[in-house]
C-alpha positions in Angstrom: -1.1 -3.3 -20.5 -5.0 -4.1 -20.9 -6.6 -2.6 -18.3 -9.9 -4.5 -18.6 -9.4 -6.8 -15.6 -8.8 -4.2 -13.1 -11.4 -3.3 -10.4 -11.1 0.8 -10.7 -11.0 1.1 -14.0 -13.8 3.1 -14.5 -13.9 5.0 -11.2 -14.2 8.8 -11.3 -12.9 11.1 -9.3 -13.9 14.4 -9.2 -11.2 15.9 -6.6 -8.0 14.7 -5.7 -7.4 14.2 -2.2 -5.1 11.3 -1.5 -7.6 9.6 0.0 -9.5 8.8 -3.0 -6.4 8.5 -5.5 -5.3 6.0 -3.2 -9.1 4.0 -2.9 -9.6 4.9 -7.0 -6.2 2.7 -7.3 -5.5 -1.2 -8.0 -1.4 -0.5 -7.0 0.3 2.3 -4.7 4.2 3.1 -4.5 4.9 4.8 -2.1 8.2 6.0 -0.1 7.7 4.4 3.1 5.3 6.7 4.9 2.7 6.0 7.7 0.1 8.2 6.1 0.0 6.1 2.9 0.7 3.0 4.2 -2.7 3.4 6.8 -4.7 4.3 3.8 -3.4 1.4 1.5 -5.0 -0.3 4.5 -8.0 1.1 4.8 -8.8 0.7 1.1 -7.7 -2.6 1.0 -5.3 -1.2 -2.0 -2.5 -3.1 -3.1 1.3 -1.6 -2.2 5.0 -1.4 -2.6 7.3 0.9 -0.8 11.0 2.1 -0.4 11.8 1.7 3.0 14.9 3.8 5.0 16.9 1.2 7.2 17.7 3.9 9.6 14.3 5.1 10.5 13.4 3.0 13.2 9.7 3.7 13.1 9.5 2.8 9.9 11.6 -0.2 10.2 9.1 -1.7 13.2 5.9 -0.9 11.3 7.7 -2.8 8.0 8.3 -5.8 10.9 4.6 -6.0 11.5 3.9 -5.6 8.0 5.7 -8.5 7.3 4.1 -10.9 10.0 1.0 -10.1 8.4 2.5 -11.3 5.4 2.6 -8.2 3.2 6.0 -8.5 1.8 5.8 -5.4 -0.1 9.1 -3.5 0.0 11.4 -2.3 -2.3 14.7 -2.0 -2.6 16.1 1.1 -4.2 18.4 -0.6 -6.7 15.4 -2.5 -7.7 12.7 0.1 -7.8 15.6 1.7 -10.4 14.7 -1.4 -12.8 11.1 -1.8 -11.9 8.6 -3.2 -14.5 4.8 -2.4 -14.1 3.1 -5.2 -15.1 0.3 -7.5 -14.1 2.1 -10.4 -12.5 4.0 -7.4 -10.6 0.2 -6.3 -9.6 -1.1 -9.3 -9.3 1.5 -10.3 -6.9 1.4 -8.0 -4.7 0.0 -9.1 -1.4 -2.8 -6.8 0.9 -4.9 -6.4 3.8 -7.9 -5.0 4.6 -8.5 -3.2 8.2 -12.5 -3.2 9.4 -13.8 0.1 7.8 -14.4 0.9 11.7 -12.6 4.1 13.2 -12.0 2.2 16.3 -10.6 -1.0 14.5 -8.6 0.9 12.5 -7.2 3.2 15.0 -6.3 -0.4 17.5 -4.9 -1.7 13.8 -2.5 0.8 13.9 -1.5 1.4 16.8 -0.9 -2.7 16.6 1.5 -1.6 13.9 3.5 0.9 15.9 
């Protein structure tokens, strides 16, 4: 895969708090997880997730996700036979939140 097109190619990191793994990356997958999810959104980082049918939570906040337009979950039969590629990056749809705490807090709590 040539990674010459991609926008953190070159970043450094010189720790690794999730944080900045997660704003160092072009795509996140993720189990389904509010932590991860809010910072894919913060970033503006692209993301795919498994998500439980039976966690109710989870299930609203993938709703919301999905009137937003971010149709980014995974099944776990297909996440078995999953090919990382570029169309699969390229593909993948995202949204930014305001980096302002008080935006991204009313974001969120939009979600839940």
């Amino acid at each position: 895969m040539d990674i010459s097109n991609y926008k953190n190619k070159s970043k450094q990191i010189d720790f690794t708090e999730g944080q900045n793994i997660i704003n160092a990356s072009d795509l996140v997958i993720c189990k389904y997880g509010y932590g991860f999810i809010s910072e894919c959104l913060a970033y503006g980082t692209k993301f795919r997730y498994l998500l439980e049918p039976s966690h109710i939570e989870a299930y609203n906040i993938h709703k919301c996700l999905q009137q937003k337009g971010l149709q980014n979950m995974f099944s776990l039969d297909k996440i078995k036979n999953l090919t990382i590629n570029d169309e699969l990056i390229h593909n993948t749809m995202t949204y930014k939140i305001t980096p302002d705490n008080t935006n991204i807090k009313n974001a969120i709590l939009r979600l839940l």
